[in-house]
C-alpha positions in Angstrom: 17.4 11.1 -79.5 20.3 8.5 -79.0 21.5 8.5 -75.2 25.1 7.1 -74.2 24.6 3.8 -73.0 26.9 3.9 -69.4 28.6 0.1 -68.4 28.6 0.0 -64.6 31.7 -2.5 -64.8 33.8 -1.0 -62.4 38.0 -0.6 -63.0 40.3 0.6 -60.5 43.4 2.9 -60.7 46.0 4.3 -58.5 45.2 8.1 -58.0 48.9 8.4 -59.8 47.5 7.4 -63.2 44.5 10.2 -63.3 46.2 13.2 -64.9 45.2 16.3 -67.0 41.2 14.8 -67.2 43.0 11.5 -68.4 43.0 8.0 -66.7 45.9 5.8 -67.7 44.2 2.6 -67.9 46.1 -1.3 -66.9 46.9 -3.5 -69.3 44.1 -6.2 -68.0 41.8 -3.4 -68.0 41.9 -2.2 -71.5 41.6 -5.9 -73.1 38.7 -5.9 -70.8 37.7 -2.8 -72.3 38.4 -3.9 -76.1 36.0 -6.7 -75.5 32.8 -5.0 -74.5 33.3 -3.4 -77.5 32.7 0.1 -76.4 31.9 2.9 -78.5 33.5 6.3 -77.7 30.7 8.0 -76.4 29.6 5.4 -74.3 30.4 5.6 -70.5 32.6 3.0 -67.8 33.2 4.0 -64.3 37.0 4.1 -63.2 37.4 4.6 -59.2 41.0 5.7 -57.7 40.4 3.2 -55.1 40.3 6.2 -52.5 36.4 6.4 -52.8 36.2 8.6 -55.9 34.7 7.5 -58.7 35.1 8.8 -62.4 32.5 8.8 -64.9 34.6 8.2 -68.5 34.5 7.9 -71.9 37.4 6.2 -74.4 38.8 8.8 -76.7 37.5 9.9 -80.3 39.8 7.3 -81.3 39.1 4.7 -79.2 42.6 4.0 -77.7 41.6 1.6 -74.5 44.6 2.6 -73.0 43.2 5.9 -71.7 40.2 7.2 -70.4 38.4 10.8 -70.4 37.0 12.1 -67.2 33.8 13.3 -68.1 32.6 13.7 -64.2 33.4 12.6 -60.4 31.7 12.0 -57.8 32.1 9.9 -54.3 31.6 6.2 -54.4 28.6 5.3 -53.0 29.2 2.1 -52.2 31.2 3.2 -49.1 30.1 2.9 -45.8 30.2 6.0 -43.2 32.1 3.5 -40.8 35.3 1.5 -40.6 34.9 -2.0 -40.1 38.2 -4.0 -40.2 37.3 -7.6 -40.2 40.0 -9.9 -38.5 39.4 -13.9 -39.2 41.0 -17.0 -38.2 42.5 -19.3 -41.0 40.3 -22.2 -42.1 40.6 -24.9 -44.0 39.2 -25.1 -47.4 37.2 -22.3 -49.9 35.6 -21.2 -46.4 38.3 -18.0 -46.1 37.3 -17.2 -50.1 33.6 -17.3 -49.0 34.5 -14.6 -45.6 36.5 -12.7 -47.8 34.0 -12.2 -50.6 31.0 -11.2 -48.2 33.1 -9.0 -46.1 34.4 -7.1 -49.1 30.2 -7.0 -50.4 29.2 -6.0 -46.8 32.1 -3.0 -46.5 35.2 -4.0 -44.8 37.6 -1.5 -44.8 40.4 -4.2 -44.4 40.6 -8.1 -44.1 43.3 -9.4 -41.5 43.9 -12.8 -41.2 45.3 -14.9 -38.1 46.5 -18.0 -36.4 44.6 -19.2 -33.3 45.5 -22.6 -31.7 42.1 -24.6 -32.6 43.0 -23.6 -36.6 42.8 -26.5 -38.4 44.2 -25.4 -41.3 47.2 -22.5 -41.5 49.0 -22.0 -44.8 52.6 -22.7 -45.5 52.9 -19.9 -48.1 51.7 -17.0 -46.3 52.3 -14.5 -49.5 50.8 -16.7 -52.1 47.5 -16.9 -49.9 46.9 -13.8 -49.6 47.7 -12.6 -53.0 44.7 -14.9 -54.1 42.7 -13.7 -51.6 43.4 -10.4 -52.8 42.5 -10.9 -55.9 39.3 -12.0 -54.9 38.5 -8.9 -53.1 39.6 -6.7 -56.4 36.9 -8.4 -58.3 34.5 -8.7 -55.7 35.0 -5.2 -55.2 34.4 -4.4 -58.6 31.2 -6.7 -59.0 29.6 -4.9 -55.7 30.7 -1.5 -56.6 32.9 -0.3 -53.6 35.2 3.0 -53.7 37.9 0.9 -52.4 39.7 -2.4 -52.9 40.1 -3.9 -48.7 43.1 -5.0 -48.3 44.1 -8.3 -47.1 46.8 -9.3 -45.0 48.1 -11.8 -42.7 49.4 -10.9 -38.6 52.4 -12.0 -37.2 50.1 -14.0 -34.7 47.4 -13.8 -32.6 48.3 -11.7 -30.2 49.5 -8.6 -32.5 45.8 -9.2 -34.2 44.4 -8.9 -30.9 46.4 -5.7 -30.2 45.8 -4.0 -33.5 42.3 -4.5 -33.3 42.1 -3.3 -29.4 42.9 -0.2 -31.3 39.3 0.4 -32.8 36.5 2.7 -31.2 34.7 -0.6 -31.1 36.6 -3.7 -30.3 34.3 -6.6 -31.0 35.7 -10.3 -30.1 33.0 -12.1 -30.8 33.8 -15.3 -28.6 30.7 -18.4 -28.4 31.4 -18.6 -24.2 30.5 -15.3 -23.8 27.1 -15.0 -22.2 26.5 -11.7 -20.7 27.1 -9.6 -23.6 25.2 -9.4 -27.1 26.2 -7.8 -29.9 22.9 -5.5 -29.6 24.3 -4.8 -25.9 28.0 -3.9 -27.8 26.2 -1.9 -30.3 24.3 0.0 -27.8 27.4 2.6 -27.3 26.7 3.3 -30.9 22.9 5.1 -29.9 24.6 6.5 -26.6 27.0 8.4 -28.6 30.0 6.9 -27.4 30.8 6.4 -31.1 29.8 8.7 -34.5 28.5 6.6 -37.0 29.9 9.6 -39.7 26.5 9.2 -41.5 25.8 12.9 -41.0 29.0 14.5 -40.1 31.5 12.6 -42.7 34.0 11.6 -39.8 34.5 8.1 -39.8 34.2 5.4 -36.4 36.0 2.4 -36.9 34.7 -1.2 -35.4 37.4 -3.7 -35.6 35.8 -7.3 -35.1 37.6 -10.5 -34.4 36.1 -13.9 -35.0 37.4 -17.7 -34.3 38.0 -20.2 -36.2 36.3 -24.0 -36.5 36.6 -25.1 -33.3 36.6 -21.6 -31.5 38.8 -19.8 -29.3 40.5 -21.3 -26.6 39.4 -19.4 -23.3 42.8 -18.3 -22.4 42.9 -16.2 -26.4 39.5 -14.9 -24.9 41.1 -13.6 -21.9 44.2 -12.3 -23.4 41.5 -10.3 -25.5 39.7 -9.0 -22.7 43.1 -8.1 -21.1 44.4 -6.1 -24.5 40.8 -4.2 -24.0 38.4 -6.0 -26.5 34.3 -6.4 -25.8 33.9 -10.0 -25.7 30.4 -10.5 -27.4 28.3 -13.2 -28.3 26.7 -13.9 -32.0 23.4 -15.2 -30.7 22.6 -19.0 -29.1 23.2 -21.0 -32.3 26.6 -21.6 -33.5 27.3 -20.1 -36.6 30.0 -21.4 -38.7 33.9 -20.1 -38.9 32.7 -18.4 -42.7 29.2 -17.2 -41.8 30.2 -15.7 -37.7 32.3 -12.3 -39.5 29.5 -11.5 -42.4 26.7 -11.7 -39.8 28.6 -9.6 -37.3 29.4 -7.1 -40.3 25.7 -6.9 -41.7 24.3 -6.4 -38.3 26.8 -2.9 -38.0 26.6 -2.0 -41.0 22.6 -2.2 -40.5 22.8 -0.6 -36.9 24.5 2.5 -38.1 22.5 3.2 -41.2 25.0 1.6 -43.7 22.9 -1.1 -44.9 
């Protein structure tokens, strides 16, 4: 007996183009499609970018411009907790590198930002993050998330700061601080101050914030403190400006059963 072979490339759609068991299919997408060569009763998973995925099939006639729905189900590559991951503009392919492991480590949402020890800041705000963007659709797509994270740029520092005060978790993860690890900052998590939504399907959020090559000045750490963010400390060894947000976001994503 001949089984349908399923390709685990992952495209994405807007909820608007899944219609009447159909899936109306990007340009991009169907060349894509046209050059695996797929036969029509061999499957490809389509996701609405809302954490649904859709297990389809071309039509009898091939056309890669649609897709059947054959079945649905929820994306598993999404974690039970919000994680928006707010990093300082560096110089160099080091923002493509925190962008790509953020999106493979579950980010919700990438928000870049200014801090006065940057050394590096774009002129072209838009065209940066539109490439960065477009590395998060394919890394999404590679690591099989239900979502594509967003990435966007703040006004400043200071309206990062305050959005990300916002979270259930505020982590600013600041190399001065001494008193407070990120186990310590974690530990509200196991107290219940927090639900993880592993068993309930409500979702925390943990918003963390982390500095750029030379670090934060001390008065950004105490404007932090002030807007109501957890100062917290990665560890004694200094971690670099693209390596400080993926080890913050493994650690959560570990500590509340999403890794």
């Amino acid at each position: 007996m001949e089984f349908a072979r399923t390709i685990f490339m992952r495209f994405f759609v807007t909820p608007s183009d899944i219609f009447g068991g159909l899936i109306r299919l990007g340009a991009d997408d169907a060349e894509h499609i046209r050059s695996l060569r797929l036969r029509p009763s061999e499957m490809f998973v389509v996701c609405d970018g809302e954490g649904t995925d859709y297990i389809c099939r071309l039509g009898e006639r091939g056309d890669c411009s649609f897709a059947e729905i054959v079945d649905s189900r929820r994306s598993a590559g999404e974690p039970a907790v919000d994680c928006s991951v707010y990093i300082a503009f560096a110089k160099g392919d080091r923002l493509d590198y925190a962008v790509q492991k953020s999106v493979e480590l579950g980010a919700r949402e990438i928000i870049l930002f200014r801090s006065e020890r940057c050394v590096s800041v774009p002129g072209d705000m838009t065209k940066k993050t539109s490439r960065l963007s477009r590395i998060s659709l394919e890394t999404a797509k590679q690591c099989g998330r239900g979502r594509v994270p967003e990435v966007m740029a703040a006004d400043s520092f200071e309206s990062a700061v305050r959005r990300a005060a916002l979270a259930d978790l505020p982590l600013f993860f600041y190399e001065c601080e001494e008193k407070r690890s990120l186990r310590d900052a974690l530990d509200v998590i196991n107290k219940g101050t927090i639900k993880t939504g592993t068993k309930t399907g409500d979702s925390s959020s943990v918003s963390i914030v982390t500095g750029p090559e030379g670090g934060f000045e001390p008065r950004e750490a105490e404007f932090a403190q002030s807007a109501g963010m957890l100062t917290v400390s990665l560890g004694p060894r200094i971690l670099r400006c693209e390596t400080a947000p993926a080890a913050a976001l493994a650690a959560i994503m570990f500590h509340t059963g999403n890794l």
